[in-house]
C-alpha positions in Angstrom: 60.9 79.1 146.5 62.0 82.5 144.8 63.3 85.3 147.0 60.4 87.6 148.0 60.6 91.0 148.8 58.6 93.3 151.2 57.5 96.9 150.9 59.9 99.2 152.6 56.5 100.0 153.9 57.4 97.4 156.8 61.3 97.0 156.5 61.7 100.2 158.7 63.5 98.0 161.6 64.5 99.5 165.2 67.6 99.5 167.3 65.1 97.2 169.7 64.1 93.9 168.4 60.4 94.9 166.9 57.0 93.9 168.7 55.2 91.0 166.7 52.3 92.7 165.0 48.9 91.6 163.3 48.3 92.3 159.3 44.9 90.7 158.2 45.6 89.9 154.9 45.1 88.6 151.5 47.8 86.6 149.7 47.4 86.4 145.8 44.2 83.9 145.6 44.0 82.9 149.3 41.8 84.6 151.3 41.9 83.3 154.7 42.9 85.5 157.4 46.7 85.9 158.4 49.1 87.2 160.3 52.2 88.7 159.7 55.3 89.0 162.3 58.3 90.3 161.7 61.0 90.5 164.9 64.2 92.6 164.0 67.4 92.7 165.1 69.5 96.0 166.6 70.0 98.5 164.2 72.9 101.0 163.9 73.7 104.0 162.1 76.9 105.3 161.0 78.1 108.3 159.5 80.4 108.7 156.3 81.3 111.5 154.9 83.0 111.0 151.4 81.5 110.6 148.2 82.8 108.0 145.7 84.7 109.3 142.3 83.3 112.8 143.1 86.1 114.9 142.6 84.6 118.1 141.0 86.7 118.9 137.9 86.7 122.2 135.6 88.4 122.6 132.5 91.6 125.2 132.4 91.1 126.9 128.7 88.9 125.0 126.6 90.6 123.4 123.4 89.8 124.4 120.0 88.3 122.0 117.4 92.1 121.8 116.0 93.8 120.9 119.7 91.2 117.9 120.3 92.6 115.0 120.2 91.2 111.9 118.1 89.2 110.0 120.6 91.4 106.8 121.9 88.9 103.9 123.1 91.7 101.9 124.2 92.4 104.6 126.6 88.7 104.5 127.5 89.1 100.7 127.9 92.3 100.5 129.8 90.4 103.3 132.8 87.3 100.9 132.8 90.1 98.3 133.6 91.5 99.4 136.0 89.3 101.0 137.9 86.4 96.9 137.5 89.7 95.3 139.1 90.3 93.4 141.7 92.6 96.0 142.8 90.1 98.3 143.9 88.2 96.3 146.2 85.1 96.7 144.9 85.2 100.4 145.4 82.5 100.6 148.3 81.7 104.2 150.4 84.1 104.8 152.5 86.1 102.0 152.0 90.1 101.5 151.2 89.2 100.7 147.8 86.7 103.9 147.1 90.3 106.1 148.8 92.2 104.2 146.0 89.5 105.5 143.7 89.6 108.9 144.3 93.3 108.9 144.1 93.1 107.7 140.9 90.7 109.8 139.6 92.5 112.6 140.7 95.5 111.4 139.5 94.3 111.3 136.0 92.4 114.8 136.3 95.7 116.4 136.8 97.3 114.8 134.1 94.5 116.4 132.1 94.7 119.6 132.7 92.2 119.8 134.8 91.8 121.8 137.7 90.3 121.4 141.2 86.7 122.5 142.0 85.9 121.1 145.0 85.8 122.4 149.0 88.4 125.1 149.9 90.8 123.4 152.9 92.9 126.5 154.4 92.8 128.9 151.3 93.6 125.6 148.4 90.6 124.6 146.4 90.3 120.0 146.5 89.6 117.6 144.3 86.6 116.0 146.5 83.9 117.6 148.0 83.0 115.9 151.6 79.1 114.9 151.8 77.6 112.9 154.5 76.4 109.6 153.8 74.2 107.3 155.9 74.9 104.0 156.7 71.9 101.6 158.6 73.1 97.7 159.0 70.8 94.8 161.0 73.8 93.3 163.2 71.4 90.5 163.9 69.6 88.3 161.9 65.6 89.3 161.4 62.8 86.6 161.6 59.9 86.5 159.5 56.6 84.6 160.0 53.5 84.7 158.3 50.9 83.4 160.7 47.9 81.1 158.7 45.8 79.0 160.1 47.7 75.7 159.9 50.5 77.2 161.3 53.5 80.0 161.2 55.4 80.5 157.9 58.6 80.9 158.6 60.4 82.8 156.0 64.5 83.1 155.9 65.5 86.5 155.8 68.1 87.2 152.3 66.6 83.7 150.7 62.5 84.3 150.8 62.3 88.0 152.4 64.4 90.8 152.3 64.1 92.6 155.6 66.2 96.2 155.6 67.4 98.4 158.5 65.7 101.4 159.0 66.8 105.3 158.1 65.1 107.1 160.4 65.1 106.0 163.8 61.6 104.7 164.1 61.5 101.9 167.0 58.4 99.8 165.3 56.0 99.9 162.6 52.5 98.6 162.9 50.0 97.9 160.4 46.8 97.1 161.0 44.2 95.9 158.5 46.6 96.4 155.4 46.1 93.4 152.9 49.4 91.5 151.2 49.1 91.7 148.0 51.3 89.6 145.4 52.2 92.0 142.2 54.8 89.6 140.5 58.3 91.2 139.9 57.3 94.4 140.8 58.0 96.0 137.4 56.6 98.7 135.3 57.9 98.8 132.1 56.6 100.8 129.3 59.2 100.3 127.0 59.4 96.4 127.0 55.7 96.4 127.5 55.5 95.2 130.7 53.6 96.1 133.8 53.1 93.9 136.7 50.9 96.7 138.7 48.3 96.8 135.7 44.9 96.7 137.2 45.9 96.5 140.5 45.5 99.0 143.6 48.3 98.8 145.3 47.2 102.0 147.8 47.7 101.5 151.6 48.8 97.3 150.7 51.7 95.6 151.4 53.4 94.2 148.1 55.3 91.0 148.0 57.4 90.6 144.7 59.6 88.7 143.2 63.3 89.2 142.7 65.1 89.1 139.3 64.0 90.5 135.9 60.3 89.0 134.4 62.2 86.4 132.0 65.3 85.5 134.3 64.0 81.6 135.0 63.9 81.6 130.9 67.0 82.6 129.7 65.8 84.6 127.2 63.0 87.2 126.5 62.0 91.0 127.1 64.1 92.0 129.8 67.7 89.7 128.0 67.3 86.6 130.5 70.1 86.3 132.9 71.1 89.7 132.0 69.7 91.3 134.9 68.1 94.4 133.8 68.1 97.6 136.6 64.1 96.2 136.8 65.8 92.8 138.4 67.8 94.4 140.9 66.9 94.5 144.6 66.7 98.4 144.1 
């Protein structure tokens, strides 16, 4: 089975394992009654407060069209380099790697030219600016069931359903009466002429969609295959 994904309408999880709740609903072409539960692990939420590569840089004297110098795409290459390595751990918020980042960045402003605009730290203008970031985990594994006549649906959270912690607080989320609707990869693209939400009505529904870009099982088509377009991604 492909990985599904719900709305966000009903991924907002608690810090309390979340009360089973009742969604009548319709399921592509099957229009039997069902129910949906969904119980949730703890939730936590952590505070961050640097911002990746953000280092706020201004330009000493601008150079005249006589100063520039030729651009250098094997410079351009090398940075890329080094900064996709291994070596930088992947460069995650508030992680040893994004540190390393920064560092670098800064690093290489300075050996610009450039000069600091960032947040003033007794009287000396930095290279970063501090902003806070939110960070929500599940530190327990969800469950999902669809409940059908026959029987529960189990459905295995990061495989068939993609359950996310919540960002606000809120302890649980009912929905009562709001149909499951199935709107294929969730994409709307003009460009490639594409539009899985074409005709539909999506207001006050639940949408389950698939994960990955429209043509991904083919190889090739609209959207490059295997690629993975920013439509594919679980954003």
């Amino acid at each position: 089975m492909r990985a599904l994904q719900l709305s966000s309408r009903i991924t907002l999880v608690s810090p309390k394992p979340m009360k089973l709740f009742p969604v009548p609903s319709v399921v592509h072409s099957m229009h039997a009654p069902r129910t949906l539960a969904c119980t949730l692990g703890r939730a936590i939420v952590t505070s961050f407060r640097w911002l990746s590569a953000s280092a706020i840089a201004l330009a000493a004297v601008p150079l005249s069209a006589q100063q520039t110098p030729a651009f250098d795409t094997g410079r351009l290459a090398r940075h890329v380099q080094t900064l996709s390595s291994d070596a930088f751990e992947g460069r995650a918020p508030a992680s040893r790697g994004e540190q390393m980042t920064v560092d670098y960045l800064v690093k290489e402003f300075q050996a610009a030219g450039l000069q600091p605009g960032g947040d003033v730290v007794n009287g000396q203008r930095q290279w970063t600016q501090k902003v806070p970031l939110l960070k929500s985990d599940l530190v327990s594994a969800p469950t999902v069931s669809v409940v059908t006549p026959t029987g529960p649906l189990n459905l295995v959270q990061g495989e068939q359903v993609a359950v996310r912690s919540p960002t606000n607080g809120q302890q649980q989320v009912q929905l009562n009466g709001a149909p499951i609707i199935f709107a294929g990869y969730g994409v709307s693209a003009p460009e490639r002429q594409w539009d899985d939400f074409k005709g539909q009505d999506v207001k006050g529904k639940i949408l389950v969609v698939l994960v990955n870009d429209p043509d991904f099982d083919g190889g090739e088509g609209q959207f490059g295959g295997k690629a993975m377009t920013y439509y594919g991604r679980w954003t």
